[in-house]
BAKELUM-145934 format. One record per atom (N, C-alpha, C): residue in one letter; x, y, z. Coordinates in steps of 0.02 Angstrom, whole numbers. Atoms other than C-alpha are relative to their C-alpha. Layout:
N
NODE  mardren       u       v       w
NODE        A       X       Y       Z
...
END
This chain:
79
NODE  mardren       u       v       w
NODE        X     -52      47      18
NODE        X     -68     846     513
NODE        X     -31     -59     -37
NODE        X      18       3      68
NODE        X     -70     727     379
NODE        X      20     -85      61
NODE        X     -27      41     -39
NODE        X     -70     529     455
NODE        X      81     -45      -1
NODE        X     -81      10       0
NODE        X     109     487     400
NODE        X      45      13      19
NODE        X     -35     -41     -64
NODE        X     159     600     533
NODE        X     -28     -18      77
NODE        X       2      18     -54
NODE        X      79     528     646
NODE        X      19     -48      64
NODE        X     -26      68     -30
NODE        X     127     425     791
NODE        X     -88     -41      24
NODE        X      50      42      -1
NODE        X       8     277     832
NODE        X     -57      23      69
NODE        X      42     -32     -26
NODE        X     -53     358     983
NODE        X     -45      44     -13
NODE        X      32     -77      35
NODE        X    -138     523     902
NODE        X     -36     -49     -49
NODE        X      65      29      28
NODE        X    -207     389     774
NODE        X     -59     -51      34
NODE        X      41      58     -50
NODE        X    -289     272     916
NODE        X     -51      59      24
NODE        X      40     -51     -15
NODE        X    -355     444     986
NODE        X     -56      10     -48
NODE        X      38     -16      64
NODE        X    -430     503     811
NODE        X     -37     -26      -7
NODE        X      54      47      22
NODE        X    -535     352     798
NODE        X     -25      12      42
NODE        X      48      24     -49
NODE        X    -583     340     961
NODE        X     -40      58      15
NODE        X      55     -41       4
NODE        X    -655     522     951
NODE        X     -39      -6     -48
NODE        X      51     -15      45
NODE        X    -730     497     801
NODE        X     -71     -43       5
NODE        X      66      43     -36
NODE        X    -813     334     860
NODE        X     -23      36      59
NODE        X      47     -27     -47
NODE        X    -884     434    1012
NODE        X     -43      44     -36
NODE        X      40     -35      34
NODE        X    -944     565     898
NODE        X     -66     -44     -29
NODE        X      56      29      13
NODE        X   -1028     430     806
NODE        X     -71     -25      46
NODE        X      47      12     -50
NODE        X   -1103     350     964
NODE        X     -56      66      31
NODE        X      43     -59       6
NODE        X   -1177     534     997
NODE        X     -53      22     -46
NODE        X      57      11      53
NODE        X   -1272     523     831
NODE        X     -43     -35     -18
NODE        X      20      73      27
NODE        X   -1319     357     828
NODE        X     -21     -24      62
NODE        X       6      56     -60
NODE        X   -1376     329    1007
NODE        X    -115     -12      -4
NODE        X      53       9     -15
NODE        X   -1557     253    1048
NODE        X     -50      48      46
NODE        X      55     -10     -43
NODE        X   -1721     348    1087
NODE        X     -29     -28      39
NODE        X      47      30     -63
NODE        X   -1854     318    1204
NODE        X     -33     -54     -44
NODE        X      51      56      37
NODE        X   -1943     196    1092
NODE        X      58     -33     -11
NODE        X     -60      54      12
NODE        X   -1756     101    1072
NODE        X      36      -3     -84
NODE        X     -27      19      63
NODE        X   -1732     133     885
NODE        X      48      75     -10
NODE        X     -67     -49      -4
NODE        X   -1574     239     824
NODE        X     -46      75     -26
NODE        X      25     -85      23
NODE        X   -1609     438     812
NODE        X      19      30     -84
NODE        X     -37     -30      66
NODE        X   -1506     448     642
NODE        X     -41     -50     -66
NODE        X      24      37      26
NODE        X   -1553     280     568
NODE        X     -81      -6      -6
NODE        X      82     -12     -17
NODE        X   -1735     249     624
NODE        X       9     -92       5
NODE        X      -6      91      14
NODE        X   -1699      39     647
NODE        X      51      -3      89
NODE        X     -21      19     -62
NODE        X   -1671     -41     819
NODE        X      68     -28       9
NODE        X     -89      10     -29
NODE        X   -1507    -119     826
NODE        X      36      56     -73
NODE        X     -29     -32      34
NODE        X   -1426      13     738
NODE        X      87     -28     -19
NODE        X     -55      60      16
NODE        X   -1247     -82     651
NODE        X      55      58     -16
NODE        X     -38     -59      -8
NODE        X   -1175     121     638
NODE        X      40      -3      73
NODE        X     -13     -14     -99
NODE        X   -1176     122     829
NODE        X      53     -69      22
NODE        X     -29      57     -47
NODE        X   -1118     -62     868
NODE        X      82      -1     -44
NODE        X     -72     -27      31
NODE        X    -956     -15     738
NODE        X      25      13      26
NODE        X     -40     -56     -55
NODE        X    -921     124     840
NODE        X      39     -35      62
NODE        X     -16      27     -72
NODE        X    -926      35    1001
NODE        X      73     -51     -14
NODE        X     -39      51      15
NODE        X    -812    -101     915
NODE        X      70      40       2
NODE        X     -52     -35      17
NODE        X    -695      16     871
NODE        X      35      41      65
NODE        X     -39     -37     -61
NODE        X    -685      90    1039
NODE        X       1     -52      54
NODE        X     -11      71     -41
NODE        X    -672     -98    1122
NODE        X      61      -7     -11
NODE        X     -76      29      32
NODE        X    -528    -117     988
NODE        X      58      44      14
NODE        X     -59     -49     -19
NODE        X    -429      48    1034
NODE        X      -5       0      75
NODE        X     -28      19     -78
NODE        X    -457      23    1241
NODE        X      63     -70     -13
NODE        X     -56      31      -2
NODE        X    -377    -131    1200
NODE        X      58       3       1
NODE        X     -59     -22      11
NODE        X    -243     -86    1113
NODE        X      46      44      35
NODE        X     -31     -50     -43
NODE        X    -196      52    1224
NODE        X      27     -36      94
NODE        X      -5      54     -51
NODE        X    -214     -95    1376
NODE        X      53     -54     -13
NODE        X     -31      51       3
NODE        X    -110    -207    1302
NODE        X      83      39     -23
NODE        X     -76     -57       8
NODE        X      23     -60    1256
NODE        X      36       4      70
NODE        X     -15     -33     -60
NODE        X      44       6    1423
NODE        X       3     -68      66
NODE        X     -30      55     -35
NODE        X      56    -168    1489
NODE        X      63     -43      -6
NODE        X     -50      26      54
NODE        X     190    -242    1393
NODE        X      72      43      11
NODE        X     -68     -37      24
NODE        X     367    -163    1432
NODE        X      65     -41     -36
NODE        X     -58      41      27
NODE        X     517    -200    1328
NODE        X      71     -25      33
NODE        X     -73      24     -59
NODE        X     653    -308    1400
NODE        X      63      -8     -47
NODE        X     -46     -25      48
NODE        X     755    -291    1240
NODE        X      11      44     -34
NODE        X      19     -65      31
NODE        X     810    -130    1145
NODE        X     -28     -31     -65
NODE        X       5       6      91
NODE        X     739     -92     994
NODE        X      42     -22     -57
NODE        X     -55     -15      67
NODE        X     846    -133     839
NODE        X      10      58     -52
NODE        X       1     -15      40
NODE        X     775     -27     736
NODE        X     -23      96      57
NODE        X      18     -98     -34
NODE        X     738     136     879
NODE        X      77       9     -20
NODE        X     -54     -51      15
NODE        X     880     266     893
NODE        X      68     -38      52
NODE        X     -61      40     -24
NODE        X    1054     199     937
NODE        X      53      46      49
NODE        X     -31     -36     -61
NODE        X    1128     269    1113
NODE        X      74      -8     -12
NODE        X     -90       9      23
NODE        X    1338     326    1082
NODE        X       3      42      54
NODE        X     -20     -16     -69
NODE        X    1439     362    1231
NODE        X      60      46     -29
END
């Protein structure tokens, strides 16, 4: 699927596997410098992590948050 089909969940997912993937490529050897890069603070890796700080969030601050007004613009309930 193409992302214009997607809903925002499935794209919060998408990143946040891809940032793990990255973190799997990009994590620190025994000597502390990145396995992909070859440089100690690797700025691939601390992306990643950012990115999967920024989608827990988001998914924390979703699932906290209920609506106490309808939508205007969701689907319109007829009796």
């Amino acid at each position: 699927m193409t992302a214009p089909f997607l809903s925002l969940t499935q794209i919060l997912n998408r990143l946040a596997l891809t940032a793990r993937t990255i973190l799997r490529h990009h994590r620190a050897g025994p000597d502390g410098q990145c396995r992909a890069c070859r440089v100690p603070g690797c700025s691939v890796a601390t992306a990643a992590r950012d990115v999967l700080h920024t989608v827990e969030e988001i998914q924390q601050r979703d699932t906290a948050t209920e609506r106490t007004a309808p939508d205007p613009d969701g689907p319109q309930q007829t009796r």
